[in-house]
Biopython code that builds the backbone (N, CA, C, O; Angstrom):
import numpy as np
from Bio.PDB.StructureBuilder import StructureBuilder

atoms = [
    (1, "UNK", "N", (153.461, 401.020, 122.765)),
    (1, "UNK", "CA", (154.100, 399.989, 123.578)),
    (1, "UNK", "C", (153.661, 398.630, 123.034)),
    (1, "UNK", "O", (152.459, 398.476, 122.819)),
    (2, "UNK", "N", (154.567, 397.562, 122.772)),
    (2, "UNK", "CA", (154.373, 396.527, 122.310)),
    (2, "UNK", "C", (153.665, 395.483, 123.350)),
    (2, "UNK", "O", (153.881, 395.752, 124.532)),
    (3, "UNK", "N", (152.959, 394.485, 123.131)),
    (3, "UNK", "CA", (152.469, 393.521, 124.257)),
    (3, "UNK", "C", (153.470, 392.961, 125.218)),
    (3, "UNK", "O", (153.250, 392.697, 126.400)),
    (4, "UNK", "N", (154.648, 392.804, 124.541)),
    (4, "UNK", "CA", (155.764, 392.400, 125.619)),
    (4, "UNK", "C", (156.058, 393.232, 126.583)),
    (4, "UNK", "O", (156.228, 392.893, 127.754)),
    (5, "UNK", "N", (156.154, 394.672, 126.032)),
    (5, "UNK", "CA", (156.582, 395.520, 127.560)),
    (5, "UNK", "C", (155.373, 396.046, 128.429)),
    (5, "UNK", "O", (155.541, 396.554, 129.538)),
    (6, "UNK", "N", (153.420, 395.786, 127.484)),
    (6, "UNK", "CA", (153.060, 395.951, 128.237)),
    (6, "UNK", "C", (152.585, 395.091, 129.304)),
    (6, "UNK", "O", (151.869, 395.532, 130.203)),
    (7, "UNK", "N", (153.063, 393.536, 129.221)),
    (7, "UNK", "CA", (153.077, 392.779, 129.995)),
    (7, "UNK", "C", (153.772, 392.812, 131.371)),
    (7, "UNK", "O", (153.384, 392.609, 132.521)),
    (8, "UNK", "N", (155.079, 393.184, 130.746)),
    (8, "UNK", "CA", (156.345, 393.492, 131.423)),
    (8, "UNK", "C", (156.031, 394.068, 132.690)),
    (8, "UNK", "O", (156.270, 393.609, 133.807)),
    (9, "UNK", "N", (155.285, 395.474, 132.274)),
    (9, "UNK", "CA", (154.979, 396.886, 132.974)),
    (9, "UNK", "C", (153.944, 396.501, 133.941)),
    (9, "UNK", "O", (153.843, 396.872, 135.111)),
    (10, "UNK", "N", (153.248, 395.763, 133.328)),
    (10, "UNK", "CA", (151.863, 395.795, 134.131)),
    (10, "UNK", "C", (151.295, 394.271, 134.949)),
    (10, "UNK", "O", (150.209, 393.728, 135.148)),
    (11, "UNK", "N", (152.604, 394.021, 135.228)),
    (11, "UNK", "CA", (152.287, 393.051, 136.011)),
    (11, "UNK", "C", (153.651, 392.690, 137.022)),
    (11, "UNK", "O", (154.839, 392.740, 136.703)),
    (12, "UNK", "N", (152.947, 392.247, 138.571)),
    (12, "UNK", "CA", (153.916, 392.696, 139.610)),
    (12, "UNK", "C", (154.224, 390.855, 139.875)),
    (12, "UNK", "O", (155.410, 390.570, 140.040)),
    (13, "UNK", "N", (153.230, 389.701, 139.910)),
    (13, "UNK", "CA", (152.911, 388.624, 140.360)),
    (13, "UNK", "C", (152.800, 387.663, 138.923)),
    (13, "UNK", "O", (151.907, 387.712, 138.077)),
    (14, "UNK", "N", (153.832, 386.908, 138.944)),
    (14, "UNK", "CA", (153.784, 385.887, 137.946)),
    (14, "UNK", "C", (153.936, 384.736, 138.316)),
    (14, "UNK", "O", (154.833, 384.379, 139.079)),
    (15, "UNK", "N", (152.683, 383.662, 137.597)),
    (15, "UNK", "CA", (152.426, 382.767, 138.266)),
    (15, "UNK", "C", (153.348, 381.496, 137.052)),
    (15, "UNK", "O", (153.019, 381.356, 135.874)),
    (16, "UNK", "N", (154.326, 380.836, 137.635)),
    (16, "UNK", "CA", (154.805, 380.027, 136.688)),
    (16, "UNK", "C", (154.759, 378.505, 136.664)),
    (16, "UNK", "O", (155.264, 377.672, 137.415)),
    (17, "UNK", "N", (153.947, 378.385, 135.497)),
    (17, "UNK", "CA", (153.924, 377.013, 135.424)),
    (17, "UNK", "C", (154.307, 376.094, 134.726)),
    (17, "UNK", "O", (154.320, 376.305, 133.514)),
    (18, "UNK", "N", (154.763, 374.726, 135.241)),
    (18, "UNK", "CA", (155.779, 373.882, 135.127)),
    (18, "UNK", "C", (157.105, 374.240, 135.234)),
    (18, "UNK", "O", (157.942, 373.855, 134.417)),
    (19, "UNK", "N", (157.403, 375.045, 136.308)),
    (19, "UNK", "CA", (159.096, 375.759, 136.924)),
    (19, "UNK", "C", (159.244, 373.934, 137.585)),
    (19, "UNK", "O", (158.583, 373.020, 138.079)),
    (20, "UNK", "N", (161.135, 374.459, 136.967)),
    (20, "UNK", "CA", (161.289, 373.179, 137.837)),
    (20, "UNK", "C", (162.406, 373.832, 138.847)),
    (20, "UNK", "O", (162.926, 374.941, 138.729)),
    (21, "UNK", "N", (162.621, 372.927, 139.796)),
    (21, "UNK", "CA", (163.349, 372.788, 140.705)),
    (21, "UNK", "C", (165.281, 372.876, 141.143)),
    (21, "UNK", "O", (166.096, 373.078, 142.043)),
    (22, "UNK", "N", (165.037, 372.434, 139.214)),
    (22, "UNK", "CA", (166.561, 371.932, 138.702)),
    (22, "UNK", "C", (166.888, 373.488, 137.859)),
    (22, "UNK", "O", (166.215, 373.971, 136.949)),
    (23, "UNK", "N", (167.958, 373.978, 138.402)),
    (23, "UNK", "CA", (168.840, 375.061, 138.250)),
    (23, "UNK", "C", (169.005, 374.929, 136.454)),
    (23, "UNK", "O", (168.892, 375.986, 135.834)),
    (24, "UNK", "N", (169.186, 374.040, 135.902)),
    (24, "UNK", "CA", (169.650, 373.472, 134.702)),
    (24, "UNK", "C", (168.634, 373.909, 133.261)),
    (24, "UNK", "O", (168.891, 373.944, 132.058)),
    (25, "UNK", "N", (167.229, 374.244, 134.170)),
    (25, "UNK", "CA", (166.361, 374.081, 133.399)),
    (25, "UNK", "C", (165.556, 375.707, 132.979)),
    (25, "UNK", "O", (165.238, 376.376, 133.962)),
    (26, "UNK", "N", (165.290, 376.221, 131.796)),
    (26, "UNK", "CA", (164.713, 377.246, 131.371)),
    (26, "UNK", "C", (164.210, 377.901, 132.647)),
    (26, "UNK", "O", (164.594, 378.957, 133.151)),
    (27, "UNK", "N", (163.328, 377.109, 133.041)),
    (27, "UNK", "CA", (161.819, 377.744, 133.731)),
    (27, "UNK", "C", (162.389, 378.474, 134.949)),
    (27, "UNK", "O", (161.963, 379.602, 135.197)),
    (28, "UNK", "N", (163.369, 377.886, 135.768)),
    (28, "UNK", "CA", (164.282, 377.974, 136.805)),
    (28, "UNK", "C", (165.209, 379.559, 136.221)),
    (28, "UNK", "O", (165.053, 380.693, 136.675)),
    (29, "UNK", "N", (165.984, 379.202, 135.305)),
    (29, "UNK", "CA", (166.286, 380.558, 135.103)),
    (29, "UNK", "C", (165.692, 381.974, 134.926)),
    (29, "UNK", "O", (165.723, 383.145, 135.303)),
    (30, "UNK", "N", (165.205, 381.191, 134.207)),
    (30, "UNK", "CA", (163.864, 382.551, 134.043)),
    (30, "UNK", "C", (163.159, 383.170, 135.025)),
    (30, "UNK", "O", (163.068, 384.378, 135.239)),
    (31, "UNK", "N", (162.683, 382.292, 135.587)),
    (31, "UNK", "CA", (162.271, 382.978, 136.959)),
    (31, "UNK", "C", (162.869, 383.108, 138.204)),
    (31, "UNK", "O", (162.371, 383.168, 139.328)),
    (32, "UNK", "N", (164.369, 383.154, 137.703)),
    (32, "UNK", "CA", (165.058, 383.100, 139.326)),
    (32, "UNK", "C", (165.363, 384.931, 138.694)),
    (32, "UNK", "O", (165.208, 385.883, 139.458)),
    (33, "UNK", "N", (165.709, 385.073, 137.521)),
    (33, "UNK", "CA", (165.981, 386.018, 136.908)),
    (33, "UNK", "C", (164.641, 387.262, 136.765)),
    (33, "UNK", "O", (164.938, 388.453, 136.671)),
    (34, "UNK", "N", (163.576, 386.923, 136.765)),
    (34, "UNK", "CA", (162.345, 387.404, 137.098)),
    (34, "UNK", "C", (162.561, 388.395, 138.743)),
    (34, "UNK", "O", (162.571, 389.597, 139.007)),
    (35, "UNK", "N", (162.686, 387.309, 139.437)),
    (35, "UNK", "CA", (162.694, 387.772, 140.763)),
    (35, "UNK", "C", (163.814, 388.924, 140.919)),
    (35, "UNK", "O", (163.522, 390.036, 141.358)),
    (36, "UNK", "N", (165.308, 388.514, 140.465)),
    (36, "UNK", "CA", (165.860, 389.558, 140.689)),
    (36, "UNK", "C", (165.792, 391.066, 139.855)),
    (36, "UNK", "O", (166.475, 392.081, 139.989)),
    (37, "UNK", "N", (164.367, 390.653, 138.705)),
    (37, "UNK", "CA", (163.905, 392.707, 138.861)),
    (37, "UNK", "C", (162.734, 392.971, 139.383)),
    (37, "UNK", "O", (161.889, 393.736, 138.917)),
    (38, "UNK", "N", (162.674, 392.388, 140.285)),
    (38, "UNK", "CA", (161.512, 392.728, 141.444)),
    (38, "UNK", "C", (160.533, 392.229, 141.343)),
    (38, "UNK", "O", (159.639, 392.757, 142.005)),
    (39, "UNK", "N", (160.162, 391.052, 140.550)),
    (39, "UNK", "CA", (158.780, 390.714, 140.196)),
    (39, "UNK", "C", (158.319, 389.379, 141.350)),
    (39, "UNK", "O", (159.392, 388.957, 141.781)),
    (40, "UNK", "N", (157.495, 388.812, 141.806)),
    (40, "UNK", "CA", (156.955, 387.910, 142.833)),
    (40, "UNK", "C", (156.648, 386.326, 141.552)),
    (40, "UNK", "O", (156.087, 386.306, 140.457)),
    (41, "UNK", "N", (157.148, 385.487, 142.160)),
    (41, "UNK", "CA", (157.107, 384.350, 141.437)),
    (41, "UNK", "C", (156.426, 383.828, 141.707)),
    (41, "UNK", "O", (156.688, 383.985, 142.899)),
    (42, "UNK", "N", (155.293, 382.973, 141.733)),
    (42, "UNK", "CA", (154.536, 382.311, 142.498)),
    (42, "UNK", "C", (154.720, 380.456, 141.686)),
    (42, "UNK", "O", (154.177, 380.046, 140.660)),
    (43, "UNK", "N", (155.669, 379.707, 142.628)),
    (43, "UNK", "CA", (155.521, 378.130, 140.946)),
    (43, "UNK", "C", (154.713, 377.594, 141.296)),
    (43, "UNK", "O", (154.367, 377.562, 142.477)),
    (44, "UNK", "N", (154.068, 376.905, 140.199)),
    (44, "UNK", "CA", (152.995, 376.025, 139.866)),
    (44, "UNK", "C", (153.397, 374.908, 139.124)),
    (44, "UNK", "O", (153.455, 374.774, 137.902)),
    (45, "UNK", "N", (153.837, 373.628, 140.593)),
    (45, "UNK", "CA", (154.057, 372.371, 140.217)),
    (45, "UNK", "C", (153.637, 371.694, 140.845)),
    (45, "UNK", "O", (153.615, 372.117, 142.000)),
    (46, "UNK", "N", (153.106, 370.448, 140.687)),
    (46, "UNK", "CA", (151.813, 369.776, 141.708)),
    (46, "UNK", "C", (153.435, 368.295, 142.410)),
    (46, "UNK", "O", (153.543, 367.571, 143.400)),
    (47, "UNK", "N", (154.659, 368.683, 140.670)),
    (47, "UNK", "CA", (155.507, 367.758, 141.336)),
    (47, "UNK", "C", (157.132, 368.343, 142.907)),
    (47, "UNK", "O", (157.904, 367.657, 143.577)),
    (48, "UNK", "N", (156.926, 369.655, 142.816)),
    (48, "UNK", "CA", (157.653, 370.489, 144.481)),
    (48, "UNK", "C", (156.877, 371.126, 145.007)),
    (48, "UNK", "O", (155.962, 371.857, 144.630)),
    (49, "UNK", "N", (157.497, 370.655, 146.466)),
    (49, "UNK", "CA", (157.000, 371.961, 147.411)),
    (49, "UNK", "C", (157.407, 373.581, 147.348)),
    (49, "UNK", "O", (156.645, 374.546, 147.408)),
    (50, "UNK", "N", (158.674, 373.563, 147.225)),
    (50, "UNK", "CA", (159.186, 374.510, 146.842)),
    (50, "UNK", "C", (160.409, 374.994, 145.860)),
    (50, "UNK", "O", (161.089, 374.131, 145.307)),
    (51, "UNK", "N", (160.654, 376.263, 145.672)),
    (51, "UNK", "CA", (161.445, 376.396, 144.638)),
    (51, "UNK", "C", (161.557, 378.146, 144.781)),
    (51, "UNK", "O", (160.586, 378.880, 144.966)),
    (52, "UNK", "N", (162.499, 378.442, 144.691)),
    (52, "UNK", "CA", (163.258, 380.210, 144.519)),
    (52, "UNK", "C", (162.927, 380.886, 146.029)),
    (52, "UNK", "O", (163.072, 382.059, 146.372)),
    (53, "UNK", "N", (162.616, 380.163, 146.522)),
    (53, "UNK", "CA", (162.612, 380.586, 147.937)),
    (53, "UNK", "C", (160.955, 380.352, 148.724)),
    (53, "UNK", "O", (160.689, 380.411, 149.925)),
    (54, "UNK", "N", (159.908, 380.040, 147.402)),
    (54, "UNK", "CA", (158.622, 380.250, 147.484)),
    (54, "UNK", "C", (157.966, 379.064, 147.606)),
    (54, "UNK", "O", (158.463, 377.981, 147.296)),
    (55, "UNK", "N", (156.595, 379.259, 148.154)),
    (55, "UNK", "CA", (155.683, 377.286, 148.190)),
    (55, "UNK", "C", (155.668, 377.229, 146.700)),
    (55, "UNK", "O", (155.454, 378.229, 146.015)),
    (56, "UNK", "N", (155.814, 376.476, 146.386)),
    (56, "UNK", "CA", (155.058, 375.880, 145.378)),
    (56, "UNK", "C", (153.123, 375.041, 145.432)),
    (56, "UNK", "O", (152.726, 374.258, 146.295)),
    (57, "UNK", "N", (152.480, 375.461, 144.476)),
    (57, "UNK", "CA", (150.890, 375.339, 144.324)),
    (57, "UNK", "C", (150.975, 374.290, 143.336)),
    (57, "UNK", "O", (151.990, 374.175, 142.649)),
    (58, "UNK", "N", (149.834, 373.397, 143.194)),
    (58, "UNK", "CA", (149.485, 372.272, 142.344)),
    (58, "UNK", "C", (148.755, 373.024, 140.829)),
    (58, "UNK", "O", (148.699, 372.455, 139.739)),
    (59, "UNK", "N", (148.357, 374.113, 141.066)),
    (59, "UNK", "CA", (147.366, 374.654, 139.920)),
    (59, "UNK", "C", (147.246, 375.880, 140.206)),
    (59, "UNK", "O", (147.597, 376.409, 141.260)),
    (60, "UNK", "N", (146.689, 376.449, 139.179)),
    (60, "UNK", "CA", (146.138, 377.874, 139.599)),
    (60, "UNK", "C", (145.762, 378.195, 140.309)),
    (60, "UNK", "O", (146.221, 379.006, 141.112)),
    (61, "UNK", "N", (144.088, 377.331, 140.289)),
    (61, "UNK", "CA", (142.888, 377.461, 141.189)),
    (61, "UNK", "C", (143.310, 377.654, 142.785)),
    (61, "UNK", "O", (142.678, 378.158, 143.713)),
    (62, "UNK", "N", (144.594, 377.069, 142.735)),
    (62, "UNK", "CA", (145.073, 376.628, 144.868)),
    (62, "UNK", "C", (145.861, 377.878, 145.101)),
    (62, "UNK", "O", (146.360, 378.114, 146.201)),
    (63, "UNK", "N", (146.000, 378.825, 143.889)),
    (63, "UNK", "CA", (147.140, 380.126, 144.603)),
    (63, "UNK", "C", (146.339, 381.038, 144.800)),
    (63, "UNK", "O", (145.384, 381.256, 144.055)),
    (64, "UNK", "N", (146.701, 381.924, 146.172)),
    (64, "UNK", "CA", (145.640, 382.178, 147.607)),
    (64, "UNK", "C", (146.014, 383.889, 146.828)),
    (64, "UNK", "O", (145.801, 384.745, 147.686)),
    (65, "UNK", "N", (146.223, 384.167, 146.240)),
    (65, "UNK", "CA", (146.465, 385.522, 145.550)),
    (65, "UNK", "C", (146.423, 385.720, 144.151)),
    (65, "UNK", "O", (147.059, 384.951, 143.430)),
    (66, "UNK", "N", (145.627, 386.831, 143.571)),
    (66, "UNK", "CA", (145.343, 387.521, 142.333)),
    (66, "UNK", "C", (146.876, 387.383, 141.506)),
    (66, "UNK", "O", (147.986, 387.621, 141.981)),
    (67, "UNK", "N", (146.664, 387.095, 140.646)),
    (67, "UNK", "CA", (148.091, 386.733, 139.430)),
    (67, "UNK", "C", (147.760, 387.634, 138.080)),
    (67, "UNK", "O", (146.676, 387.817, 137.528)),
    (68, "UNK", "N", (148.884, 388.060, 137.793)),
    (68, "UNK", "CA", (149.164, 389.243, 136.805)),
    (68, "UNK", "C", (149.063, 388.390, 135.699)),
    (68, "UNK", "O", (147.997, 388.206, 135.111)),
    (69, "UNK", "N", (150.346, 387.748, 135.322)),
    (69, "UNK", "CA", (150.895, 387.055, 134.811)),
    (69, "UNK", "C", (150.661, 385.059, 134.733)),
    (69, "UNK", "O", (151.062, 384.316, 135.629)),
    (70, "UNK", "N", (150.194, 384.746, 133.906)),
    (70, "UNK", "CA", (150.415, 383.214, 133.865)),
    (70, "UNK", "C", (151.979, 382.802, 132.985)),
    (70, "UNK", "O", (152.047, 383.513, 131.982)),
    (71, "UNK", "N", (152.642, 382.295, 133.053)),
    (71, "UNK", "CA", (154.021, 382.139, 132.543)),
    (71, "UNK", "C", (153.806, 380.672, 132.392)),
    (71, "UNK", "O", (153.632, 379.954, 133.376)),
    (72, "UNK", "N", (153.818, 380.065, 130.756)),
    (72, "UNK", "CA", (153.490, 378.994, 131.271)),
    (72, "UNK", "C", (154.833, 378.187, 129.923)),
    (72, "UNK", "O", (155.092, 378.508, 128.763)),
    (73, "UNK", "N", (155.444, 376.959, 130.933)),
    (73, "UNK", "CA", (156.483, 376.325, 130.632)),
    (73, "UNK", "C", (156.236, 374.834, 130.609)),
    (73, "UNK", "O", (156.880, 374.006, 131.254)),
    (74, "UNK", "N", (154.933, 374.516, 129.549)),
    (74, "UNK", "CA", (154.278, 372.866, 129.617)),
    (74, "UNK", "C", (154.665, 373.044, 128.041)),
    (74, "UNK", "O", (154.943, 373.998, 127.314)),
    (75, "UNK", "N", (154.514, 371.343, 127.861)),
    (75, "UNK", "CA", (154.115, 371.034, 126.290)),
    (75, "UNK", "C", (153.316, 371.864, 125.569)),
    (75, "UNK", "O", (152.438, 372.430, 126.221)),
    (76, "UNK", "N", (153.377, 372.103, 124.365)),
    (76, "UNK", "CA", (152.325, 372.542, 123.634)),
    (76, "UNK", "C", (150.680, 371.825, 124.073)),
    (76, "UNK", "O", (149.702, 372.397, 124.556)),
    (77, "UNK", "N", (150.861, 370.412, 123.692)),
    (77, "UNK", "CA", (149.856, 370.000, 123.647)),
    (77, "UNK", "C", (149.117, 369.838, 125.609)),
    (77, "UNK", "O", (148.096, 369.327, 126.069)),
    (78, "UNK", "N", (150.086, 370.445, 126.118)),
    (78, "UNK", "CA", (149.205, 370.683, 127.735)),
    (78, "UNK", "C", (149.007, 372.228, 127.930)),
    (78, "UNK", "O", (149.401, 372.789, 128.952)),
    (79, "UNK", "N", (148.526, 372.738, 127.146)),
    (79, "UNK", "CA", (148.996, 374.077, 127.395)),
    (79, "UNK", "C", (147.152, 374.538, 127.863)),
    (79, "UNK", "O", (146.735, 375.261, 128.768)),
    (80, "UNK", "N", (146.421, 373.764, 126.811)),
    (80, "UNK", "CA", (144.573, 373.902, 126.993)),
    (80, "UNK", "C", (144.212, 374.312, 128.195)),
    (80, "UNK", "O", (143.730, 375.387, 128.549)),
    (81, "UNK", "N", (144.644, 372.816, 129.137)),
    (81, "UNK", "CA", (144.042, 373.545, 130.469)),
    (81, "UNK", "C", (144.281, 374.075, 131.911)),
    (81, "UNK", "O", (143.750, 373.897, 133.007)),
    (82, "UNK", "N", (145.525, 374.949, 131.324)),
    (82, "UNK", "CA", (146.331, 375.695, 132.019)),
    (82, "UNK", "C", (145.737, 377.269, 131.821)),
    (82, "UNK", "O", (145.672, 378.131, 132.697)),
    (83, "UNK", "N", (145.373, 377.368, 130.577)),
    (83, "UNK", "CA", (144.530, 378.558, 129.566)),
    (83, "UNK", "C", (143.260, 378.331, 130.524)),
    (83, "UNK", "O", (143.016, 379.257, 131.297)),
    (84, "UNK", "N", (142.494, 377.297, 130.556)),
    (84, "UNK", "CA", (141.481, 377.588, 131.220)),
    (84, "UNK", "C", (140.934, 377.961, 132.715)),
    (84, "UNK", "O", (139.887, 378.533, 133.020)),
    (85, "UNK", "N", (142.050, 377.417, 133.607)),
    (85, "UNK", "CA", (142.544, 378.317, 134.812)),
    (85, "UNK", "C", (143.042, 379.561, 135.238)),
    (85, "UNK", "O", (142.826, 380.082, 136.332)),
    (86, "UNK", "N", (143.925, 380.142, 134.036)),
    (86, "UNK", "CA", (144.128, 381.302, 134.040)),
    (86, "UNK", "C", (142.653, 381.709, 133.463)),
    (86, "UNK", "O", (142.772, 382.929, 133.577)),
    (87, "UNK", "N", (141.752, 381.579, 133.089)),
    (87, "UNK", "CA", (141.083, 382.697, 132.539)),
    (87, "UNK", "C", (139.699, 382.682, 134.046)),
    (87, "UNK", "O", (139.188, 383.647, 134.614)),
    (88, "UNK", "N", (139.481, 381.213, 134.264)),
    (88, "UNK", "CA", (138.699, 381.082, 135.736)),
    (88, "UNK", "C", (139.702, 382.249, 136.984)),
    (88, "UNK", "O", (139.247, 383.306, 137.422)),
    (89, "UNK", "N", (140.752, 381.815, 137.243)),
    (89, "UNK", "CA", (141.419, 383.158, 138.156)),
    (89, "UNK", "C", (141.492, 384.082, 137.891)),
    (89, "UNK", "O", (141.806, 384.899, 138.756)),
    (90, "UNK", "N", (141.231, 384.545, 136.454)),
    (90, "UNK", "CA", (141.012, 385.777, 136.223)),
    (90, "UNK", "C", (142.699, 386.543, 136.107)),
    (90, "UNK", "O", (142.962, 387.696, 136.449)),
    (91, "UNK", "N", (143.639, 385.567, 135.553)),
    (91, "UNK", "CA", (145.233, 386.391, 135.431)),
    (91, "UNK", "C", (144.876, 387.319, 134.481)),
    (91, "UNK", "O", (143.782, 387.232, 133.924)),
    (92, "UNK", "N", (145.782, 388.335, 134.182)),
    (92, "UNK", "CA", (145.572, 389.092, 133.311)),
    (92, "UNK", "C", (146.352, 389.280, 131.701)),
    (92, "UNK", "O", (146.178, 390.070, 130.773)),
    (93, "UNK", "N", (147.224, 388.184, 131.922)),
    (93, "UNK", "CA", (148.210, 388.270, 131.082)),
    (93, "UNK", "C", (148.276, 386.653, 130.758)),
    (93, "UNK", "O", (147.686, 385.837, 131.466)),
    (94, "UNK", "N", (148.802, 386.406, 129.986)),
    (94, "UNK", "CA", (149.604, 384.750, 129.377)),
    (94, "UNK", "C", (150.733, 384.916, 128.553)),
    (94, "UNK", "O", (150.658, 385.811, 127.712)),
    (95, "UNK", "N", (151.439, 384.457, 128.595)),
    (95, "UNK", "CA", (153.181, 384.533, 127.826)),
    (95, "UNK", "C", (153.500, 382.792, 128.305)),
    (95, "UNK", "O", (153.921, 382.285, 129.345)),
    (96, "UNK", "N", (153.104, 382.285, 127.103)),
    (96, "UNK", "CA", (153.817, 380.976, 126.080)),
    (96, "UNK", "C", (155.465, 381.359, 126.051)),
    (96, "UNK", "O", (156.044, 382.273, 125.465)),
    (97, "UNK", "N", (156.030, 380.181, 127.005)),
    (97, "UNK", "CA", (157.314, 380.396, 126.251)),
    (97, "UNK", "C", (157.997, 379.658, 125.096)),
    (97, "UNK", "O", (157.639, 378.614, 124.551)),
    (98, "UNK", "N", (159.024, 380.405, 124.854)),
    (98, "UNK", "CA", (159.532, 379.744, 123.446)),
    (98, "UNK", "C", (158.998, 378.008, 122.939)),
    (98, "UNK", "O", (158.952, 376.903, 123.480)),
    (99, "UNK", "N", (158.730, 378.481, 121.860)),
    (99, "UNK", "CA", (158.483, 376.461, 121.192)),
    (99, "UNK", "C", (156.989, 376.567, 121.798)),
    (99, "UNK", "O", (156.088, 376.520, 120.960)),
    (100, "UNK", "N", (156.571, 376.721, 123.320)),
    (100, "UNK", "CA", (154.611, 376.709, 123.605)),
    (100, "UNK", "C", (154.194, 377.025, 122.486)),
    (100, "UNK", "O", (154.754, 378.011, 122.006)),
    (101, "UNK", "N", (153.216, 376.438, 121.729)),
    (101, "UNK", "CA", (152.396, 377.533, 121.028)),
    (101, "UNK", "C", (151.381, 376.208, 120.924)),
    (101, "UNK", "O", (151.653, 375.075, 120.527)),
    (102, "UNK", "N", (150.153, 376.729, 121.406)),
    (102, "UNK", "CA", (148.995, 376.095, 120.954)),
    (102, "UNK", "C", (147.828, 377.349, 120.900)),
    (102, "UNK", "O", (147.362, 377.991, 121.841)),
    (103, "UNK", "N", (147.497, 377.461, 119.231)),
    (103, "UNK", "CA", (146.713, 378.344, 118.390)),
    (103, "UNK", "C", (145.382, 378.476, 119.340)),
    (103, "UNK", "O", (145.048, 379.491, 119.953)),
    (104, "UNK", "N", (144.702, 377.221, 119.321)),
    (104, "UNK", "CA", (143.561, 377.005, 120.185)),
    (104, "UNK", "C", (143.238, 377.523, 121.479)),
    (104, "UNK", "O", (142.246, 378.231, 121.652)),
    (105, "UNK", "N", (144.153, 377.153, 122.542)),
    (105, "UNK", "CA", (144.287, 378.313, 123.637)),
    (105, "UNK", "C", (144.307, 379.716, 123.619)),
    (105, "UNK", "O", (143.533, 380.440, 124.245)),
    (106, "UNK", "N", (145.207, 380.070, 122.892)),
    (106, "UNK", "CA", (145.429, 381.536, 122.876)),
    (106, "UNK", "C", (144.179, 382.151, 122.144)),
    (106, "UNK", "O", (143.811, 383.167, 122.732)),
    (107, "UNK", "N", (143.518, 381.891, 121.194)),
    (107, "UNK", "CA", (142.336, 382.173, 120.672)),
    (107, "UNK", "C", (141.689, 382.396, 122.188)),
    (107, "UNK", "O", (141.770, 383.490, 122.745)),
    (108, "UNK", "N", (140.997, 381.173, 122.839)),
    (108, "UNK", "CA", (139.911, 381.002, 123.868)),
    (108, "UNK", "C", (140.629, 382.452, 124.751)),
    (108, "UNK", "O", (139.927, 383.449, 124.920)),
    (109, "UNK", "N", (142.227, 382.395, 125.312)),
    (109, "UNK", "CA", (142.146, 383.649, 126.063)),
    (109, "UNK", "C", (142.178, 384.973, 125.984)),
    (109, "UNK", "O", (142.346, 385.860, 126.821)),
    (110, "UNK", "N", (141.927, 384.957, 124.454)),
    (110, "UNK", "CA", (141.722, 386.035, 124.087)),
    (110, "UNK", "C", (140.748, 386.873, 123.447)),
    (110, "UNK", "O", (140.838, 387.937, 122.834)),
    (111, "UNK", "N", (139.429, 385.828, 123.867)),
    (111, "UNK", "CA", (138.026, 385.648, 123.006)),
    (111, "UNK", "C", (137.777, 386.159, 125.087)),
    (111, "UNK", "O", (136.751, 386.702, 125.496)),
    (112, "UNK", "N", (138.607, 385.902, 125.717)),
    (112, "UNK", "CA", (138.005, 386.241, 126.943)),
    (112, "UNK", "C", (138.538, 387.507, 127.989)),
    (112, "UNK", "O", (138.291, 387.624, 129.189)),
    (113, "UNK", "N", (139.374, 388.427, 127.086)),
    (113, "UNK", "CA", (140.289, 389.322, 127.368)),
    (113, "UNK", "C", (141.623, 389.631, 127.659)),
    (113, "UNK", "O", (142.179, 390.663, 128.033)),
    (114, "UNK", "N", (142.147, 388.092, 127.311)),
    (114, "UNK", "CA", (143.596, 388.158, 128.059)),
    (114, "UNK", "C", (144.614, 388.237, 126.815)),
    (114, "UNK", "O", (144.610, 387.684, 125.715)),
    (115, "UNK", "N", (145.015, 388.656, 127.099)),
    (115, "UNK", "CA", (146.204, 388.605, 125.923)),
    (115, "UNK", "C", (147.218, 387.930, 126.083)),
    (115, "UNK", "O", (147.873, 387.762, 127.112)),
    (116, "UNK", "N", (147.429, 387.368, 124.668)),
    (116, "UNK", "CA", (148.697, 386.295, 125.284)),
    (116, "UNK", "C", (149.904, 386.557, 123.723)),
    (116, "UNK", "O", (149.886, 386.847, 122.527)),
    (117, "UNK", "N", (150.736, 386.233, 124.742)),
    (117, "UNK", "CA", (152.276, 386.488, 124.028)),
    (117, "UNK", "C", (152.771, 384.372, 123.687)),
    (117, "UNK", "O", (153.212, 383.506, 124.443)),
    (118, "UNK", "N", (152.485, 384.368, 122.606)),
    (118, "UNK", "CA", (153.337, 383.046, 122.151)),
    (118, "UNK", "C", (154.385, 383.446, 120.916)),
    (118, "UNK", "O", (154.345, 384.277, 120.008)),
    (119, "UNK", "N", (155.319, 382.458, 121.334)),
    (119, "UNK", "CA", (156.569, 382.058, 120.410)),
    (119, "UNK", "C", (157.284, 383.463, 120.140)),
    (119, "UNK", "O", (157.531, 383.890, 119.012)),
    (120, "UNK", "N", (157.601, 384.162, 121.416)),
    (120, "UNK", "CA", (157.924, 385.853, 121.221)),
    (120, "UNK", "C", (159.552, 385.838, 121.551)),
    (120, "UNK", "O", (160.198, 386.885, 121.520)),
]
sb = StructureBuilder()
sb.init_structure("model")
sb.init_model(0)
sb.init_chain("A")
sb.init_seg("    ")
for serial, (resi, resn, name, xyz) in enumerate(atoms, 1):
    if name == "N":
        sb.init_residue(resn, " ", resi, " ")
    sb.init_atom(name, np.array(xyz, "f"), 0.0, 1.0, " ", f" {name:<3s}", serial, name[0])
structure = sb.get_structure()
């Protein structure tokens, strides 16, 4: 099984960060599309309250439940310390989406057990 499906498989709660609000935009599709194969979205934007039906959280650290998944939809160059919250909450997974890729992060979460999926 490749890292993508065992991400896929093994995780029920994905925590997404920088989802926006606006229908128009990647993060929004993706995770509206997430939800409809059963998976729990949790967004992580410090700029909505809410979004896909769910609160929206400022950070990791403030979401009140264990996260499978970090899904993260920032700049490359913000990607550092988003990596370092997921690895303090203890997610189990990271998936960079398309264009994310910062080398440096993904090293650190994976020097700390997490495996991460960039530029896939």
């Amino acid at each position: 099984m490749d890292l993508v499906d065992e991400q896929l498989q093994n995780s029920k709660t994905i925590a997404v960060v920088g989802i926006s609000d606006n229908p128009e935009r990647p993060s929004y599709g993706v995770s509206r599309y997430m939800q409809a194969q059963g998976y729990r979205i949790i967004p992580v934007n410090p700029m909505i309250e809410e979004v896909l039906g769910e609160k929206s959280y400022p950070d990791l650290k403030s979401v009140p439940e264990p996260i499978d998944m970090v899904d993260i939809f920032r700049r490359s160059e913000l990607v550092g310390p988003v990596v370092d919250e997921a690895i303090e909450v203890g997610a189990r997974y990271i998936w960079m989406q398309d264009g994310v890729i910062n080398e440096e992060a993904a090293a650190k979460a994976e020097a700390a057990g997490i495996p991460v999926i960039m530029n896939d």
